[in-house]
BABA-245865 format. One record per residue (C-alpha): x, y, z. Coordinates in steps of 0.05 Angstrom, whole numbers. Each point is the difference from the previous one (the first is absolute). Layout:
BABA-245865
X,Y,Z
...
//
This chain:
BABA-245865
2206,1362,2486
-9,20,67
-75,-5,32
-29,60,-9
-42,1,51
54,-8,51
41,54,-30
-41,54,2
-56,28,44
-66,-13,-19
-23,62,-19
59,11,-45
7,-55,-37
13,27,-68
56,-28,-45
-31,52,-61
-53,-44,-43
53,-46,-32
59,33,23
52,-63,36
31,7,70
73,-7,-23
43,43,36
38,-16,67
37,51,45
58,16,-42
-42,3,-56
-39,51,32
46,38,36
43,4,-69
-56,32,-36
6,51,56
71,13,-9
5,-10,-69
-49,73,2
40,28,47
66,-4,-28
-20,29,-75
16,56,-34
9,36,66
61,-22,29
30,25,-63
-19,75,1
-29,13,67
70,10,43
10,59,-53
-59,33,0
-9,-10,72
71,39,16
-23,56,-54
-55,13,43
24,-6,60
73,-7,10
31,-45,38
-60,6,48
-34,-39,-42
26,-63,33
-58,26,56
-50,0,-53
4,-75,-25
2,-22,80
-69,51,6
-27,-37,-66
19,-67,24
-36,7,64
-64,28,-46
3,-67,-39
11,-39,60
-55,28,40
-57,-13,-67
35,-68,-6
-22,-18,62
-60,13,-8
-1,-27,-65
31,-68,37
-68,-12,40
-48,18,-54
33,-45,-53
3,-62,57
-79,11,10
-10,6,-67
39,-33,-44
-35,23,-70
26,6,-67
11,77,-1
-9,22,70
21,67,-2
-53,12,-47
-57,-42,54
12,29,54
-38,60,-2
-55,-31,-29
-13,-50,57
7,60,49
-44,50,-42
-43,-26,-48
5,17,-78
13,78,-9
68,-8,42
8,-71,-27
3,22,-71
48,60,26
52,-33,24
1,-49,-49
6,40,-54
65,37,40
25,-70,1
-7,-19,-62
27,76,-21
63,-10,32
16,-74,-17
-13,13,-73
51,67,-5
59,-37,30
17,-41,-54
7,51,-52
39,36,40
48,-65,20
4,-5,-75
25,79,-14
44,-12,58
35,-62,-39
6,42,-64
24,64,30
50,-44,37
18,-37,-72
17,73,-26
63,-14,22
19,-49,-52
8,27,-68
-54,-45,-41
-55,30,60
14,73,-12
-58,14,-53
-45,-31,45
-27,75,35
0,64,-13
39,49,38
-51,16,44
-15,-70,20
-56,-23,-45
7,-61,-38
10,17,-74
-35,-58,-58
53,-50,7
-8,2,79
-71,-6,3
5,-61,-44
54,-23,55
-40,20,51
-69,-44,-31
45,-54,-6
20,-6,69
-71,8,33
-11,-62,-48
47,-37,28
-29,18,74
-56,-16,-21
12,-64,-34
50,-26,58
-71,2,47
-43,-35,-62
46,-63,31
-34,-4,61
13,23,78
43,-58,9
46,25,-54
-1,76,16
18,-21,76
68,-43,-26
13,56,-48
-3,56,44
40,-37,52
53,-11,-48
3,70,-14
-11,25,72
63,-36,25
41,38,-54
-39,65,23
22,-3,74
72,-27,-12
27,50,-47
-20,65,49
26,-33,60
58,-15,-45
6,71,-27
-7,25,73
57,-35,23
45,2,-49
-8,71,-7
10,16,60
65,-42,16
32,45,-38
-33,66,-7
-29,28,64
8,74,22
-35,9,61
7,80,-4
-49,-12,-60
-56,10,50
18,67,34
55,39,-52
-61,34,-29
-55,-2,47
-31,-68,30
-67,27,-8
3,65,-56
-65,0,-24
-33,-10,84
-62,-37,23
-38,15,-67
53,-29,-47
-1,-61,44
-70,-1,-1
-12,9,-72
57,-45,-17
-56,-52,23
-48,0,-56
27,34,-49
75,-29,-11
-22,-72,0
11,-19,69
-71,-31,17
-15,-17,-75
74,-46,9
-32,-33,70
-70,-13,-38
-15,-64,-23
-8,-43,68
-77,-8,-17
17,-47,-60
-5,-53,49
-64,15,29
-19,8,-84
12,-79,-2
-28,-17,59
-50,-33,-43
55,-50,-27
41,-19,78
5,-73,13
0,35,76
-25,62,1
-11,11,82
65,-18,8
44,29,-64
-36,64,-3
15,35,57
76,-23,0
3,13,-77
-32,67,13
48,28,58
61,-41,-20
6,37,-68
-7,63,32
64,-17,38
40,-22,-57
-20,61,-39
18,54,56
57,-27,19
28,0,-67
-24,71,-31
35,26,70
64,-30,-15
-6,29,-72
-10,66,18
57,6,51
51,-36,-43
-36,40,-60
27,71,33
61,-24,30
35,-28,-57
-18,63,-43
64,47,-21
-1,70,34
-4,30,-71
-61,-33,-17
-41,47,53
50,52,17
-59,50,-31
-52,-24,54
-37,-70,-2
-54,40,-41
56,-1,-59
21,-66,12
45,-22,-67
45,-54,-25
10,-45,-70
-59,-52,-9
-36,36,48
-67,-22,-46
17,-65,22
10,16,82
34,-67,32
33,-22,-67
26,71,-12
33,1,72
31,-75,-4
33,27,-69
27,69,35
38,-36,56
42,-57,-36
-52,-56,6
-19,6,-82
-20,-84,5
-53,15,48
-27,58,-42
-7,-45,-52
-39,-50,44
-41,47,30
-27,25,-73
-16,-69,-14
-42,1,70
-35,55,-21
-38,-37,-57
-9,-58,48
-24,34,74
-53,43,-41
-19,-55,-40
-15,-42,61
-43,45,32
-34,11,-63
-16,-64,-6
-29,-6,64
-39,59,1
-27,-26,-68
-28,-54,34
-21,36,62
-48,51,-48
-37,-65,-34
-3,-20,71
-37,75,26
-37,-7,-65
-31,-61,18
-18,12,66
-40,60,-28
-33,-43,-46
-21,-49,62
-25,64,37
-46,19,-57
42,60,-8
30,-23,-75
-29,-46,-56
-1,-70,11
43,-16,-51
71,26,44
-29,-58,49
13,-57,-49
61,-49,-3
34,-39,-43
14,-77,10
60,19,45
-38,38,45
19,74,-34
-45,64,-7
17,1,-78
-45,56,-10
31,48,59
69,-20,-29
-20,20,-66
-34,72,16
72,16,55
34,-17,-71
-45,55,-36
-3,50,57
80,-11,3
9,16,-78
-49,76,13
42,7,63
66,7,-42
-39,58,-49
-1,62,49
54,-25,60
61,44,-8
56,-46,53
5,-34,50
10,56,45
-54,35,-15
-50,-53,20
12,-29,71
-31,64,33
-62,-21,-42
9,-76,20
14,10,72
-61,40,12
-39,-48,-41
30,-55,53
-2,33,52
-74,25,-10
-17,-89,-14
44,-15,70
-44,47,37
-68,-39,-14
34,-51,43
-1,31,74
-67,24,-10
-23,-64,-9
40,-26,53
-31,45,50
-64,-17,-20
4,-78,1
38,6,73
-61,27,25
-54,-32,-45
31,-69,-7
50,-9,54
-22,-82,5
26,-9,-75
58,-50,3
78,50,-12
55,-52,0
43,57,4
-32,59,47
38,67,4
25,19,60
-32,65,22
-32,0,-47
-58,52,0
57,52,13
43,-23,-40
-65,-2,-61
-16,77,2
65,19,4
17,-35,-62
-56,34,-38
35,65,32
70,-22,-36
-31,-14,-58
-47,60,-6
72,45,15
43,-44,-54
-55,21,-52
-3,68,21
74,13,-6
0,-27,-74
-25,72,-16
-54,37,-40
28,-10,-59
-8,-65,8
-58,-11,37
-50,40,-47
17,-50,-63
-13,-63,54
-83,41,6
9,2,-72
12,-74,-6
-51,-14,64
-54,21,-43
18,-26,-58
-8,-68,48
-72,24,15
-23,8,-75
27,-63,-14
-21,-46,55
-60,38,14
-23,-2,-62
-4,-78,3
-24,2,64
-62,39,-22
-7,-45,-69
9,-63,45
-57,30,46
-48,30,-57
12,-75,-30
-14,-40,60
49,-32,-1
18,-49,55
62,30,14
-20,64,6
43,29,59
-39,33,60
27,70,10
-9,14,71
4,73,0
-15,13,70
55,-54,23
53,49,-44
-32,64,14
65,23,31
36,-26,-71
-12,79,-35
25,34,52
61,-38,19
13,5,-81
-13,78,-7
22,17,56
77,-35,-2
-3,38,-71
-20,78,40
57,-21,53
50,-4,-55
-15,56,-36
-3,38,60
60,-28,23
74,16,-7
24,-65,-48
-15,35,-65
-63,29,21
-17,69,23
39,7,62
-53,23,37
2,-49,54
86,-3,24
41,-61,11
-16,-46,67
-66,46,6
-23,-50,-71
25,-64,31
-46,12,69
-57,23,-52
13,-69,-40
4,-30,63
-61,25,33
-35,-5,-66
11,-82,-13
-20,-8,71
-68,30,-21
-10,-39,-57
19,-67,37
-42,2,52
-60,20,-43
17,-48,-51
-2,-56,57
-62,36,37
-42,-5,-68
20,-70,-28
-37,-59,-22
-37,-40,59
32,-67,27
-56,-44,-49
12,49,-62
72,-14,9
4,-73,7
-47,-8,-47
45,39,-56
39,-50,21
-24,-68,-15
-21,29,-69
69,-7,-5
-10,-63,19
-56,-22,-48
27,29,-63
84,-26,21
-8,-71,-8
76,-21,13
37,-48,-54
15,-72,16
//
């Protein structure tokens, strides 16, 4: 076991109660990837090109640079603070309890959704084989015999990460391997043989214009696919190395995962059959199309790489399942050492796992399977939810650059307080473009986050509780009206809102608008001590494991 100590800063030292610093580079950067390349590789080239033709090739490089610009970010905040659940910290160092308990609970909302959707996207996937088809109804919801599928597989999630980090890191990088060599191999095989360049042009490069590209963003799939470079700033709790491995885990899944959903979605459109969108992209249409990449491989010759791709389809969703399993016991705990959560999501077993936070993502997993319709219908709902978790980050960064700029970064961002606010920016525009429709049920759920960890909050405080959290309202005063008033923007606005405010005339509103909220947010945060000391209560109550 590496010296603690020496590994991490001092005012970070937090391995997570009992949880064991395990996990090397690859380890790290795997979890990463293994997220990344899930169920969204396998759907997200087809929705992308319904949405916004061929054009859509513009939207995953516009996502990519999003991600890349929050990862960043992301890179410096997990090497100064290398904290089991960091995404879900963040905020609280920066702002006290009110925005602590915010942004945790949009962590902890997002990372708990994504593995019951991983697990619809393996059985819609399975439809394809015979014994599967009773497994959903028509419409996409999972009839009795696919719920009891469905149960069984969060179990196995579930129970996989009851083994220890150790064994979730070799499992995961078993299955990431698989998970980046069969899309490069689809991508080139593909394409050896079936590659129509006038794909991108015989009916319009760009046919639905600057809004279908736009939208394509949020709602096809396109950020939701390019999530999941935070899980390992979730473990940073559990690195051997964390200055070092963070930051290049961080950024260097980020690479691997644009690089290949680009490839995808040219190859994707270029080996498609003129008759498959000879009615518009809109109308895009061709056998298996349930089953995008399979579908295609079966339609031009290559039936043996159909059949492997199906088979990929239970194992790439699984694998980010099973990470993101882990990653919501992981948000769950760090709640719990904030004072935000009951104690109990803070204890481990004898191998250094949050049993009880593994054993509520299993429950919440089982209600999520109840009302969710498909896949498709949910990643506008996750990617807000993600988005709305990534944007905590910046704001804190901006206010520990100028409240704490002697803390120790082993990785500093270049440019960075330009590069911080216009992050927020990106990510501010990524959730508006996910729509109204979508963005009113994410309030709906943001509140239901208030009843629930406010109301322990307020029990731990009426109690006395030693770990009652501080609220800090006038450190988040800004926190109502950045919420509120994204909301008013986008139902104002012309993504499924009221179309009173026009397209570019929203994005300099949204624009103008996070800039507000930024600089207030950094203008009213905690003081230097209040931070620091937030901080090494961290300290105090994170003993790491020998």
């Amino acid at each position: 076991m590496v010296n603690v100590d020496h590994a991490v800063p001092r005012a970070t030292k937090d391995s997570g109660g009992g949880l064991r610093r395990d996990v090397g580079l690859i380890g790290l950067m795997w979890a990463s990837v293994g997220s990344i390349i899930g169920s969204g590789w396998l759907y997200g080239a087809e929705k992308a090109v319904v949405v916004a033709g061929p054009a859509a090739i513009i939207s995953w490089v516009i996502g990519a640079i999003a991600i890349v610009l929050l990862a960043l970010v992301h890179a410096e905040l997990g090497g100064m603070f290398p904290v089991a659940g960091g995404t879900a910290r963040y905020p609280h160092y920066a702002f006290g309890g009110l925005a602590g308990m915010s942004f945790g609970w949009f962590s902890w909302l997002q990372a708990a959704t994504v593995a019951p959707i991983e697990v619809e996207a393996m059985i819609g996937y399975a439809g394809h084989w015979q014994w599967a088809q009773g497994l959903q109804h028509t419409d996409g919801t999972l009839t009795t015999t696919g719920l009891v599928t469905a149960v069984a597989l969060m179990a196995v999630f579930v129970g996989v990460n009851f083994f220890g980090v150790r064994a979730l890191a070799h499992t995961n990088s078993a299955a990431t391997w698989w998970k980046i060599a069969v899309p490069l191999g689809a991508i080139f095989i593909i394409a050896a043989s079936n590659f129509h360049a006038s794909n991108f042009t015989s009916e319009g490069f760009a046919p639905f214009g600057a809004k279908g590209i736009l939208g394509a963003i949020s709602s096809s799939g396109i950020i939701f696919a390019l999530l999941g470079f935070e899980q390992a700033i979730q473990l940073a709790g559990e690195s051997r190395n964390p200055k070092r491995d963070l930051p290049r885990a961080t950024l260097g899944s980020v690479a691997i995962g644009a690089v290949i959903y680009v490839l995808l979605q040219v190859v994707f459109i270029a080996a498609l059959p003129h008759t498959s969108f000879a009615h518009g992209w809109a109308k895009l249409d061709f056998p298996g199309i349930s089953g995008p990449w399979a579908g295609l491989a079966t339609l031009v010759g290559l039936g043996w790489l159909g059949w492997v791709l199906y088979v990929d389809a239970i194992i790439s969703p699984g694998g980010t399942g099973l990470i993101y399993t882990t990653a919501t016991s992981r948000v769950s705990y760090g709640l719990a050492k904030n004072g935000y959560a009951p104690k109990a999501f803070a204890k481990t077993d004898s191998r250094g796992v949050p049993w009880f936070g593994l054993l509520m993502s299993f429950v919440t997993g089982v209600v999520c399977f109840l009302p969710f319709p498909s896949w498709q219908e949910l990643v506008g709902f996750i990617t807000s939810a993600s988005v709305l978790m990534y944007a905590g980050a910046p704001l804190a960064y901006g206010v520990f650059a100028d409240r704490l700029p002697h803390l120790e970064r082993p990785y500093r961002l270049p440019a960075g307080k330009f590069v911080s606010p216009l992050s927020f920016v990106v990510a501010n525009l990524i959730i508006y473009w996910s729509g109204w429709d979508t963005l009113w049920r994410l309030g709906f759920a943001i509140v239901l986050g208030y009843v629930l960890l406010g109301g322990y909050a307020w029990y731990a405080t009426s109690k006395g509780l030693p770990d009652a959290p501080r609220m800090n309202f006038k450190s988040a005063q800004w926190l109502p009206g950045y919420l509120l008033g994204l909301g008013a923007i986008s139902w104002l606005g012309s993504f499924g809102g009221q179309g009173d405010i026009p397209l570019w005339w929203d994005i300099l509103v949204v624009a103008v608008f996070s800039l507000v909220i930024y600089y207030w947010a950094r203008a009213t945060a905690s003081r230097p001590e209040e931070i620091e000391r937030s901080i090494d209560e961290v300290v105090v109550t994170d003993a790491p494991a020998h």
